[in-house]
C-alpha positions in Angstrom: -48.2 27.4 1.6 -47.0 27.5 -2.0 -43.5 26.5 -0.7 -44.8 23.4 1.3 -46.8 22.7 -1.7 -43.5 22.9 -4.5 -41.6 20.6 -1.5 -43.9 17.9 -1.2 -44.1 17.5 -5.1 -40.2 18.2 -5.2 -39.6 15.4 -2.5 -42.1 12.6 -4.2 -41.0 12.7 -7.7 -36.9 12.3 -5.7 -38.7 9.7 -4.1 -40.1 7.9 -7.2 -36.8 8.4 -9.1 -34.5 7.4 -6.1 -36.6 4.2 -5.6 -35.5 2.6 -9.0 -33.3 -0.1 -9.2 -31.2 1.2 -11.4 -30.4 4.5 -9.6 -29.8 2.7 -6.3 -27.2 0.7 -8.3 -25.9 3.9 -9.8 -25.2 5.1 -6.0 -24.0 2.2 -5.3 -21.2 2.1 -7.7 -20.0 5.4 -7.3 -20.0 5.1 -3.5 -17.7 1.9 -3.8 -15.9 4.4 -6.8 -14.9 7.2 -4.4 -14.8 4.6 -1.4 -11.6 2.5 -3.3 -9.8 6.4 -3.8 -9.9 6.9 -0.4 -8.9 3.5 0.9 -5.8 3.8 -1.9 -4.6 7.3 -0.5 -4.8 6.0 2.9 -2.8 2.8 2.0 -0.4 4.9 -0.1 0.2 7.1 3.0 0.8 3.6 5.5 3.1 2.2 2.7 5.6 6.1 2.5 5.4 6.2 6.3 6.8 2.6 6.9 9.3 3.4 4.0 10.2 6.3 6.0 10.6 4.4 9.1 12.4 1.7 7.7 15.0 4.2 6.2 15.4 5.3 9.3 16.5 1.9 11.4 18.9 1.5 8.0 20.3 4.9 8.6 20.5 4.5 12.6 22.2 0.9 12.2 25.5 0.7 12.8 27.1 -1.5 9.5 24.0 -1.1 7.9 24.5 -0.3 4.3 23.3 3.1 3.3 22.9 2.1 -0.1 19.3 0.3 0.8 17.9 3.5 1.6 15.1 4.0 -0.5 15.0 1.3 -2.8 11.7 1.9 -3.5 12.9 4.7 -6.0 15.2 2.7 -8.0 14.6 1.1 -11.1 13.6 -2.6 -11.7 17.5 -3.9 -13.0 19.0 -2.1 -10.0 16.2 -4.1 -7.4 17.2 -7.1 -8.9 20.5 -6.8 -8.5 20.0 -6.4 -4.7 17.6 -8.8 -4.2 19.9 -11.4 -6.0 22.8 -10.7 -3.5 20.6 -11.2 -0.9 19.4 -14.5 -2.0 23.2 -15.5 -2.4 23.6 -14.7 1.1 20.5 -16.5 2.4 22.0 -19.5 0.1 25.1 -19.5 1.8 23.5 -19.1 5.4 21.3 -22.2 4.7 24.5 -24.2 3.5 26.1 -23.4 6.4 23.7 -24.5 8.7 23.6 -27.8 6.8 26.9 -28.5 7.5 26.2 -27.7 11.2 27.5 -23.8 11.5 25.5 -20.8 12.5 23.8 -18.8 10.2 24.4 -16.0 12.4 26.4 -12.9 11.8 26.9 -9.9 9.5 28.8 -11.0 6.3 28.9 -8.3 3.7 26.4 -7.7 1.0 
């Protein structure tokens, strides 16, 4: 009986402190704390998987340049540098197909 009786008092005063608004905020914030890590690993996991896959079809691609592999990893000078090549070669695809050719085709990067 003493243990029911240590229990009951044990589960009202969680009760009474539980039931405050400030506590249920409390719980509230670090559920939404520990829910954001977990939806960041999982994202982070999805984002080095499609890397991975992507590397891949680069790597399988016959005249694919090797040299994109990973490009995630390099630094922000280096990303530029690609990405500005690229939008040279989109220019010059658009152009073309403004003077009536196809934009079709795998010029060199």
């Amino acid at each position: 009986m003493q243990t029911a009786t240590w229990y009951s008092g044990f589960a009202k005063t969680a009760s009474h402190f539980c039931g405050r608004p400030r506590t249920f905020a409390l719980a509230v914030a670090i559920i939404t704390f520990l829910m954001f890590f977990l939806i960041q690993n999982t994202q982070n996991r999805d984002t080095e998987a499609i890397q991975i896959k992507l590397d891949e079809l680069i790597r399988a691609t016959k005249g694919a340049h090797n040299a994109l592999l990973d490009l995630e990893e390099l630094e922000e000078e280096t990303l530029h540098a690609f990405r500005r090549k690229y939008q040279a070669l989109a220019s010059n695809a658009r152009a073309n197909l403004e003077r009536g050719s196809a934009d079709t085709g795998t010029p060199e990067a």
